[in-house]
C-alpha positions as a LaTeX table, in Angstrom:
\begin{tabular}{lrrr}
\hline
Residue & $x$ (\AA) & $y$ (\AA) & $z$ (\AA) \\
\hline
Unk1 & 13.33 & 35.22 & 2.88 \\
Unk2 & 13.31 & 31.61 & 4.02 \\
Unk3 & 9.54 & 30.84 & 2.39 \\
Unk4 & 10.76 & 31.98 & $-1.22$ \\
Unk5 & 12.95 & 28.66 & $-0.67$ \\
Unk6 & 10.32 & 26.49 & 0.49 \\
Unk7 & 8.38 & 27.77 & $-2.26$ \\
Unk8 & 10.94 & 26.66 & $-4.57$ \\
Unk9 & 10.87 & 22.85 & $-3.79$ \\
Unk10 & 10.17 & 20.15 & $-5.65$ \\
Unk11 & 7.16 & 18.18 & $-5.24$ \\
Unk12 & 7.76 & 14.58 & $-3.88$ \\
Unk13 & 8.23 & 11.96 & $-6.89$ \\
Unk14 & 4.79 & 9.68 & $-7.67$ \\
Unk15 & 7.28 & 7.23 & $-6.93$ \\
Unk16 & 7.97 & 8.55 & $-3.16$ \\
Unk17 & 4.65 & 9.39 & $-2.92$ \\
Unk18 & 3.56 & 5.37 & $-3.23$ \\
Unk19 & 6.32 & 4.43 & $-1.32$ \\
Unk20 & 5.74 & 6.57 & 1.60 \\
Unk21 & 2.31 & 5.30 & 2.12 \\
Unk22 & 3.22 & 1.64 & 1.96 \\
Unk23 & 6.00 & 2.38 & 4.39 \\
Unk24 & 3.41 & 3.66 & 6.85 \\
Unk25 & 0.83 & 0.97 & 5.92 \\
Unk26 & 2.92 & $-1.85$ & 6.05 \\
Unk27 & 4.27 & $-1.05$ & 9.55 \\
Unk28 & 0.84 & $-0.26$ & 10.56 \\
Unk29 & $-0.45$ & $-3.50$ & 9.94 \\
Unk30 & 2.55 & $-5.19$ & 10.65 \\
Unk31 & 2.32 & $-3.66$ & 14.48 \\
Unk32 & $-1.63$ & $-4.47$ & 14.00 \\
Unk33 & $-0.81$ & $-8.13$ & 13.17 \\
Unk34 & 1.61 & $-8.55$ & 16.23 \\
Unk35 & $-0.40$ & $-6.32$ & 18.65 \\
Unk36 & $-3.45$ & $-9.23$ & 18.32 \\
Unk37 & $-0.80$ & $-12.23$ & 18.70 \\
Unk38 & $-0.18$ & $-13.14$ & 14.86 \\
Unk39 & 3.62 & $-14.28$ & 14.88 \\
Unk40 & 6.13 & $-11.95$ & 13.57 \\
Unk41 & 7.18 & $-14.39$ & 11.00 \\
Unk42 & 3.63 & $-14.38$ & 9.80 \\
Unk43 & 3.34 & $-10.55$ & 9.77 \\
Unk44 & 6.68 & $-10.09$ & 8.00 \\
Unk45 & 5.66 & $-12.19$ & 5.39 \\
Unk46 & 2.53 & $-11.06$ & 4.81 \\
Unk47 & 4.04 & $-7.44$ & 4.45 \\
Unk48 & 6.77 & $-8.66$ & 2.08 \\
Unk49 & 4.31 & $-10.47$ & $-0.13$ \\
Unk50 & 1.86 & $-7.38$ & $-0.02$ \\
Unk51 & 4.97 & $-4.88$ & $-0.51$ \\
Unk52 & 6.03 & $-7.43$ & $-3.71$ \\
Unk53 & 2.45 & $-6.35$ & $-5.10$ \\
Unk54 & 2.07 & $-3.65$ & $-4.31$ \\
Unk55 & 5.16 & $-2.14$ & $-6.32$ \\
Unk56 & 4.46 & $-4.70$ & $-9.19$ \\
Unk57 & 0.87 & $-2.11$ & $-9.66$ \\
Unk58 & 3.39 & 1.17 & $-8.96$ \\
Unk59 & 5.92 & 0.13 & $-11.74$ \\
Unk60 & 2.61 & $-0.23$ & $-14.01$ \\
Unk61 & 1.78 & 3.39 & $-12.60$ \\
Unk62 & 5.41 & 5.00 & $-13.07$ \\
Unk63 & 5.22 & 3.48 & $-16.99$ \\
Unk64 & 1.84 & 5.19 & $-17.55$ \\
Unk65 & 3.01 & 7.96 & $-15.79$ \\
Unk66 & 6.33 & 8.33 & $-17.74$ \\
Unk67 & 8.11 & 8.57 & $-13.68$ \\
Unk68 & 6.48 & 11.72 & $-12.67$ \\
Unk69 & 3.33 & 13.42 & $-14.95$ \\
Unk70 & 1.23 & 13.54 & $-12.14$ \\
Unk71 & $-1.83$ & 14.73 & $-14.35$ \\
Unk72 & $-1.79$ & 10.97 & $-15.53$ \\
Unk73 & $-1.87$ & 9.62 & $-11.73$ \\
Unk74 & $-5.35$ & 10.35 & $-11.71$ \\
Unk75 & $-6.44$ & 7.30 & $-13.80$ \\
Unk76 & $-5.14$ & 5.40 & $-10.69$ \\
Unk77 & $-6.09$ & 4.68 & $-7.59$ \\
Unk78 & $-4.60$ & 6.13 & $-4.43$ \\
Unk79 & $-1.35$ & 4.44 & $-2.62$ \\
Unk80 & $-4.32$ & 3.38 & 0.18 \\
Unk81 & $-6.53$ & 2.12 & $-2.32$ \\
Unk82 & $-4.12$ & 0.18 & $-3.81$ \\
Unk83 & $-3.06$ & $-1.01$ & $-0.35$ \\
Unk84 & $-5.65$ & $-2.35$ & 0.32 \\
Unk85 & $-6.25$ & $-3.94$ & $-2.81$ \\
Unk86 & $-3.05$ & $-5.82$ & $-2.51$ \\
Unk87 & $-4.24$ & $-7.35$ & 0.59 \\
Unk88 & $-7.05$ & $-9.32$ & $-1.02$ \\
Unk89 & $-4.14$ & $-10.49$ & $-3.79$ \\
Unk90 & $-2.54$ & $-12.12$ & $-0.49$ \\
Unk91 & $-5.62$ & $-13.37$ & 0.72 \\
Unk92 & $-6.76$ & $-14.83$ & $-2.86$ \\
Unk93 & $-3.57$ & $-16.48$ & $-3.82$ \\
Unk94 & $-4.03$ & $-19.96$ & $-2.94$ \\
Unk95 & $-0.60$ & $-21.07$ & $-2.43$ \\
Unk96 & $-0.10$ & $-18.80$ & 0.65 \\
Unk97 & $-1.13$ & $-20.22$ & 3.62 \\
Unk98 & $-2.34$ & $-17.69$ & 6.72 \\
Unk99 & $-3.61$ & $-18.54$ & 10.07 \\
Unk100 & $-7.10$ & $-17.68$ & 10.93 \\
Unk101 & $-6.44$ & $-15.07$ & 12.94 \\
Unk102 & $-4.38$ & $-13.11$ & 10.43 \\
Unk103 & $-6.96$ & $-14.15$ & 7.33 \\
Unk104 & $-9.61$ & $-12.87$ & 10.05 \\
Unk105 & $-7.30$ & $-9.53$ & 10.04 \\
Unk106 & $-6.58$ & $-9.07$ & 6.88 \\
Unk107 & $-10.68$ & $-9.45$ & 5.43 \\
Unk108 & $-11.39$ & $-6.82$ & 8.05 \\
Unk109 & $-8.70$ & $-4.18$ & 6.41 \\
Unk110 & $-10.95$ & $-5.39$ & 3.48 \\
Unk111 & $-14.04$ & $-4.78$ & 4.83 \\
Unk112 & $-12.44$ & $-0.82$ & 5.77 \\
Unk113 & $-12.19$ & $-0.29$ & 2.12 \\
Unk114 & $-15.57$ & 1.84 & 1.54 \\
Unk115 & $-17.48$ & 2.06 & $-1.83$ \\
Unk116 & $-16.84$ & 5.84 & $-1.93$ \\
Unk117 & $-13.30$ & 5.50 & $-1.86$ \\
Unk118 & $-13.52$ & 3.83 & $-5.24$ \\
Unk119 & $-14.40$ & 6.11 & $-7.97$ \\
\hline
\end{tabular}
């Protein structure tokens, strides 16, 4: 009888589902950034100014999506997508100054984002 309960739960929120991926992104490259010697001030800061961002686009994507009609989500692109997307928005704003090593990092996440993940 317990699987007529799990088939009674609620899908996550488009909300969650956004947030949980930049959770695990965002420590990902954070431990990335450290593991190759990029100070953890530096890697904290680049995650809070990607996270900043990043949920600027999902507040855009909860409005179109009135919180949680997921058959409008598909206009948008995917919490990875977008990840990665914010990561250039670091790298292009002018005013925020990286070392090499962690500009040399962060183009190379760029460089992971393949032309048929973009639809």
């Amino acid at each position: 009888m317990s699987y007529l309960n799990d088939m009674t739960r609620k899908p996550k929120s488009i909300h969650c589902h956004y947030e949980d991926s930049l959770i695990i992104n965002s420590n990902s490259l954070k431990s990335f950034l450290i593991n190759r010697s990029v100070l953890c001030v530096e890697a904290e800061n680049i995650v809070d100014l990607l996270s900043r961002h990043y949920y600027q686009q999902v507040d855009i994507i909860l409005n179109a999506c009135n919180d949680d009609d997921w058959t409008k989500l598909e206009s948008f692109c995917s919490p990875l997508i977008l990840f990665i997307r914010c990561i250039d928005k670091v790298i292009a704003d002018d005013e925020i100054i990286l070392s090499k090593k962690s500009l040399s990092i962060l183009k190379s996440f760029l460089l992971s984002l393949e032309s048929w993940m973009v639809w």
